[in-house]
C-alpha positions in Angstrom: 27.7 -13.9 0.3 26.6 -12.9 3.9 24.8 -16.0 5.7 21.4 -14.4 5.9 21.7 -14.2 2.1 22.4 -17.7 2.1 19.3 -18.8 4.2 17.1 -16.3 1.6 18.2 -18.7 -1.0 17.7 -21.6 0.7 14.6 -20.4 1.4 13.6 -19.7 -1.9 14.7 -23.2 -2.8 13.1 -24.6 -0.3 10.0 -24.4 -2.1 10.4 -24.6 -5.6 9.1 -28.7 -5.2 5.9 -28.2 -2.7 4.0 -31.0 -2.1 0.6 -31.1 -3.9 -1.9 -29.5 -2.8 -5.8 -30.4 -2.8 -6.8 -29.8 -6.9 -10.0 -28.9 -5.5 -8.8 -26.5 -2.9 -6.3 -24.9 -5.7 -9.2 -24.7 -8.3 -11.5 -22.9 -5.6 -8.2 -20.3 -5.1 -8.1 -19.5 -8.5 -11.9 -19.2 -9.1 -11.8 -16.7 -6.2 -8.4 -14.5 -7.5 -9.9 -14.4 -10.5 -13.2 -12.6 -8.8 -11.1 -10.0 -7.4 -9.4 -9.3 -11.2 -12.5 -9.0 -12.6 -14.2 -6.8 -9.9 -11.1 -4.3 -9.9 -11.8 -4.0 -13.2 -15.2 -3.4 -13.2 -14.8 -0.8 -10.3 -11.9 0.6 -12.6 -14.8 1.3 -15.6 -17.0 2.7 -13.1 -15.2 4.9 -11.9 -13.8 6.0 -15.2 -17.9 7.2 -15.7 -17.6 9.0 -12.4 -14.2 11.1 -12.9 -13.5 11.1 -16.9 -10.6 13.5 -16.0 -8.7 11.8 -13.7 -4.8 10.1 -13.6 -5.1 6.4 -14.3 -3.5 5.4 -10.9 -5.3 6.9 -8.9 -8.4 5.3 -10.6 -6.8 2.3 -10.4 -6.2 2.8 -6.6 -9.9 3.8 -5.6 -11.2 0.7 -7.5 -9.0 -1.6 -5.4 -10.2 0.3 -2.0 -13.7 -1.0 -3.6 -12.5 -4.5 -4.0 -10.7 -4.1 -0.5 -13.9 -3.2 1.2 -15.9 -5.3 -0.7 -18.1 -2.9 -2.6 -19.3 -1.6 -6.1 -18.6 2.1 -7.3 -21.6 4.1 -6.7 -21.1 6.8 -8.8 -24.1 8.9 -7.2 -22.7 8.2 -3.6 -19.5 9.6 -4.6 -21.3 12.6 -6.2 -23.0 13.2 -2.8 -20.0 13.0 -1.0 -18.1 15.7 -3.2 -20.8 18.4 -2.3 -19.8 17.4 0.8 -16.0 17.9 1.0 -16.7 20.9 -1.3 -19.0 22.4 1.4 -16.7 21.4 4.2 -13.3 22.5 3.2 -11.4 25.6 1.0 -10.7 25.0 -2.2 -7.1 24.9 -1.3 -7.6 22.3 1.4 -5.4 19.4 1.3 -8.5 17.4 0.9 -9.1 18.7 -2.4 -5.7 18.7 -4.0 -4.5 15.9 -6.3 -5.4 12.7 -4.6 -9.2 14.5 -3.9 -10.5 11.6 -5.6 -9.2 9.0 -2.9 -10.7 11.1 -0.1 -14.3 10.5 -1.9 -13.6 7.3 -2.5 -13.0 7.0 1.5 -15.9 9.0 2.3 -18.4 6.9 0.0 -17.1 3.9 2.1 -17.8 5.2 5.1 -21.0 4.4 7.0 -21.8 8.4 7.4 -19.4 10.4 5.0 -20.1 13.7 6.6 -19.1 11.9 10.0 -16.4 10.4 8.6 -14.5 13.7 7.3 -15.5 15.7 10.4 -13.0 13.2 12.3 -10.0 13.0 9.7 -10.3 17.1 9.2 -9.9 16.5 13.8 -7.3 14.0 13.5 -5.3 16.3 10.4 -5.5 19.5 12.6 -3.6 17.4 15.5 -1.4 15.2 13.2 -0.2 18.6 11.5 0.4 20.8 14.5 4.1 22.2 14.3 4.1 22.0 11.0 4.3 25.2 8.9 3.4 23.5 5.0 2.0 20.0 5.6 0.9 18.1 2.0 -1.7 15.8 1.2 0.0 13.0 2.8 -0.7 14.0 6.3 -4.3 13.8 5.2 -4.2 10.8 3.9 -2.1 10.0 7.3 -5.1 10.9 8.8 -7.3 9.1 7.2 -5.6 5.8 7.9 -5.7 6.8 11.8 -9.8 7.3 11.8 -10.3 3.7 9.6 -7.9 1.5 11.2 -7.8 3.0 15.0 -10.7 3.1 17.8 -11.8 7.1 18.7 -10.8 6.2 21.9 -7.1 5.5 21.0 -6.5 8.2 18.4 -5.1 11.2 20.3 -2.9 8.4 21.8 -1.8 7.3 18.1 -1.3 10.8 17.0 1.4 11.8 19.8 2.9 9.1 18.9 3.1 9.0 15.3 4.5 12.2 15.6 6.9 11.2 18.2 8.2 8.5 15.6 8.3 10.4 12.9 10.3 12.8 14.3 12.8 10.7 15.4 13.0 8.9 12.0 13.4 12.5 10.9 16.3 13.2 12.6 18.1 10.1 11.9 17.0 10.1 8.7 16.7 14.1 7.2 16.9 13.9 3.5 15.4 10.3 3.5 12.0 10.7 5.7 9.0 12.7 4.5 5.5 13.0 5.2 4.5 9.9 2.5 6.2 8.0 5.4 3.6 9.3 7.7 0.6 6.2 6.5 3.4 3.6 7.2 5.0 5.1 10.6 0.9 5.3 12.1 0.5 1.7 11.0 3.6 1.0 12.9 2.1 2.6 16.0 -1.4 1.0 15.9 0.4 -2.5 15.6 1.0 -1.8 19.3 5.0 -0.6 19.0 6.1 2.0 21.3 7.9 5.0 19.2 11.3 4.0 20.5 10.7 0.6 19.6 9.0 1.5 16.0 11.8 3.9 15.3 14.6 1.4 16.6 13.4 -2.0 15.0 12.6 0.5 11.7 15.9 1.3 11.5 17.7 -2.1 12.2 15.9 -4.0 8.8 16.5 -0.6 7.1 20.6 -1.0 7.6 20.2 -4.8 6.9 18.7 -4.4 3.9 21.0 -1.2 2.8 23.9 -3.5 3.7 23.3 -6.7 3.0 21.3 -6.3 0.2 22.3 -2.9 -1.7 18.5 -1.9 -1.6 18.4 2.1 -2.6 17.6 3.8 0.6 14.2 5.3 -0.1 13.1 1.1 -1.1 14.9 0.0 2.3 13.2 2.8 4.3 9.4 2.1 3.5 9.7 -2.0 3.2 11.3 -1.5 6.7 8.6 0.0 8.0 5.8 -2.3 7.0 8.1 -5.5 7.6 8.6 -4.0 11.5 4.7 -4.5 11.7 5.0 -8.2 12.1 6.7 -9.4 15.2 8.2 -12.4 13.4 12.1 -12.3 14.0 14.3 -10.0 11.6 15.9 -12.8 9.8 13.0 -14.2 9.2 11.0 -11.2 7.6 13.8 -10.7 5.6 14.3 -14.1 4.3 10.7 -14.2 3.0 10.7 -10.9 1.7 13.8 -11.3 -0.6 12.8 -14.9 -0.9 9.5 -13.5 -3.0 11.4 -11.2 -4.6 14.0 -13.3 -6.1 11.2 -16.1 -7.0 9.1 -13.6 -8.7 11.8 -12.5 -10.6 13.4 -16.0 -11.6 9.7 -16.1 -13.1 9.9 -13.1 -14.8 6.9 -11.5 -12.9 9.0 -9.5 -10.6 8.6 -5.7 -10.0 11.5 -2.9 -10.2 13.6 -2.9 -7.6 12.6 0.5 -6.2 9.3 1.7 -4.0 7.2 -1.1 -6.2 9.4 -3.9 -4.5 7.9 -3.0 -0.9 4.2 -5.0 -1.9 6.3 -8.2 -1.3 6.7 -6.9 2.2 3.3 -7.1 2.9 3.4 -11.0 3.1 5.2 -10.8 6.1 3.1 -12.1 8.0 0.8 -14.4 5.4 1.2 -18.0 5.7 1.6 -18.9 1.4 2.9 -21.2 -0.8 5.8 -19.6 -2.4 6.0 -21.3 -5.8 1.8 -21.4 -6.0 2.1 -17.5 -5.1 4.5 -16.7 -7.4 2.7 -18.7 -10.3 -0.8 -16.8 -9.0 1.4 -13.4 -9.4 2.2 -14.7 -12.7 -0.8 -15.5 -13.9 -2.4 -11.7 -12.7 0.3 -9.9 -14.3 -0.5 -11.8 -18.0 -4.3 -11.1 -17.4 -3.9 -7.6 -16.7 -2.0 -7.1 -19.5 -5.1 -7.7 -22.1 -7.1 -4.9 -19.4 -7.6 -1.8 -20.1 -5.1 0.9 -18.3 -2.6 -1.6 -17.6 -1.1 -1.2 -21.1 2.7 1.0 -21.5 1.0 3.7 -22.3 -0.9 3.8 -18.9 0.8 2.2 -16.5 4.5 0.6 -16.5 5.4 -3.1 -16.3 6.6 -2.9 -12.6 3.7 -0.7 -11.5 1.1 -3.8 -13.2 3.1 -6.3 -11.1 2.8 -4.0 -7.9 -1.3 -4.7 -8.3 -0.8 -8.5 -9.1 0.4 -9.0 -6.5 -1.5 -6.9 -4.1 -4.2 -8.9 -5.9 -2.8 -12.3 -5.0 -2.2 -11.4 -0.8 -6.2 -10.0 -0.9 -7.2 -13.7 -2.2 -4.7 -15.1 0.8 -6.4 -13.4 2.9 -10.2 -14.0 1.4 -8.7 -17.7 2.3 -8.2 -17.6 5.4 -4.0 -17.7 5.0 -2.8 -14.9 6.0 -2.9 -14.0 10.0 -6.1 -15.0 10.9 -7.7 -11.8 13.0 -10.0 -9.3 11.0 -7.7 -6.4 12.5 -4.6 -7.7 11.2 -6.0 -8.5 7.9 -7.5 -4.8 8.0 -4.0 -3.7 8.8 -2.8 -5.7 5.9 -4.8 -3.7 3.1 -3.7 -0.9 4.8 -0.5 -1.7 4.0 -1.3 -2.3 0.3 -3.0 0.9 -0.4 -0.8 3.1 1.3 1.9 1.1 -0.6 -0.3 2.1 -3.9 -0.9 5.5 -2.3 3.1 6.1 -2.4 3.6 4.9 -6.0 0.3 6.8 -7.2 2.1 9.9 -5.9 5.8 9.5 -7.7 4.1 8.8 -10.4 2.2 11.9 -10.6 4.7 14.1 -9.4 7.1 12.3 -12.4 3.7 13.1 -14.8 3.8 16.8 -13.2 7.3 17.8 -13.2 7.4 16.4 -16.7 4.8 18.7 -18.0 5.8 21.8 -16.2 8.9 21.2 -17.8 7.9 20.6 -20.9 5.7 23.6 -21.0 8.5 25.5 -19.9 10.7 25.1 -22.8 8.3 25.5 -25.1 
């Protein structure tokens, strides 16, 4: 055992006998995670009304941009916006491909949706320039560039995103890909220079590899979102694996694949670990009497991936997590591209399934 592995268990330790907090003050947290439960599944049944063909994750992931943004499914808003996108873009754009759904979800949260397209459809033309097939994912790349970064700064953020991504990609050829693109923009509008991005990326990606035997595609994306806080390496990593490991001592953990990178995202939120980890707890059994979070729907770690995402939006509704309104922007940023990702490998398992299935039969 590798002394930072040491400190992570100490860490995790540490806190298994907090002092008491304020019954009050832990009555008024729960009162207020339970709001968010109830109002992402109450956007969840709306939603179902507005798209009763749709993949259940992807419901499930424009609900929580709802509950993110504090708003109720309007299901004639959203009808408004498709004529719009229709009218706007080919029917092979990569606005309407599989994840069309989130980009009307995005536009009905925008103050003007026709407004809003017209500058992801300008920031997608420069983020895809060089390349000859770009997916959906350098839509939704752009996407997270128009909502999280001032007009003034974008052309600026573009350059280098691209910058960074290509140097991942050539470090990393087989491992990087464009559902790396959301994360690597993020990285960029936290203020890090692509060198720096690229360079502190890759430093908690070998640590955890390493240190930690985390599968390469796991190490790659929690690297990315833990190089968005500026807290010191050791220190993200002992609190990331510090979760982990307390969430899965109580049974609630996730897999230990893409689904485990949501724990990153408390970098930089100042929690409780064993009131967290009971909080994740108690999400994970609730959802399990909801609708869509059943087997048959959605899998056990994939359930725990949105209690907990659940749990760091009421931190943040508290006022624990870093206390600016960009950075807590940033931070459900994080979780929805996060979601994004796992939406997508779960409908391209779904996919490859059935073309093969169809195939041999």
């Amino acid at each position: 055992m590798n002394p930072l592995q040491e400190r992570v268990i100490h860490h995790t330790n540490r806190q298994r006998n907090p002092e008491k907090q304020n019954e009050k003050e832990h009555q008024k947290m729960k009162q207020s995670l339970q709001e968010i439960c109830e109002a992402q599944i109450r956007n969840e049944t709306a939603m179902r009304k507005v798209a009763k063909i749709e993949y259940e994750p992807v419901l499930k992931l424009c609900a929580m941009m709802h509950v993110n943004a504090g708003r109720e499914v309007n299901a004639e808003h959203i009808r408004e916006c498709s004529g719009i996108l229709k009218s706007r873009t080919g029917m092979f754009s990569n606005f309407r491909g599989t994840l069309q759904r989130v980009i009307l979800t995005k536009m009905a949260l925008a103050d003007d949706p026709a407004a809003y397209l017209d500058d992801v459809t300008d920031v997608y033309g420069k983020l895809k320039a060089d390349h000859k097939l770009p997916g959906e994912m350098f839509a939704m790349a752009a996407t997270t560039i128009v909502e999280n970064c001032p007009v003034e700064r974008r052309t600026e953020v573009v350059e280098k995103t691209r910058q960074t991504y290509a140097m991942m990609k050539k470090q990393h050829p087989f491992l990087t890909d464009e559902s790396d693109l959301s994360l690597v923009a993020l990285m960029i509008m936290a203020g890090k220079d692509p060198v720096q991005a690229a360079d502190e990326a890759e430093k908690l990606f070998q640590a955890m590899k390493h240190d930690y035997k985390i599968g390469s595609n796991t190490a790659q994306s929690a690297a990315m979102v833990l190089a968005l806080s500026d807290k010191p390496a050791e220190q993200k990593l002992e609190a990331f694996f510090g979760l982990y490991n307390a969430c899965k001592a109580a049974k609630h953990e996730t897999a230990k694949d893409k689904a485990m990178v949501i724990y990153a995202a408390f970098a930089d939120a100042d929690y409780n670990l064993n009131e967290t980890v009971a909080s994740i707890g108690e999400v994970d059994n609730w959802l399990k009497g909801q609708k869509g979070y059943g087997a048959l729907t959605l899998g056990t770690s994939e359930r725990r991936l949105f209690a907990a995402s659940m749990v760091l939006k009421d931190l943040q509704a508290g006022g624990a997590a870093a206390a600016s309104s960009a950075t807590n922007a940033i931070t459900q940023a994080i979780i929805e591209e996060l979601v994004l990702i796992l939406v997508m490998i779960i409908l391209t398992g779904i996919i490859v399934s059935t073309t093969l299935s169809n195939s041999f039969s």
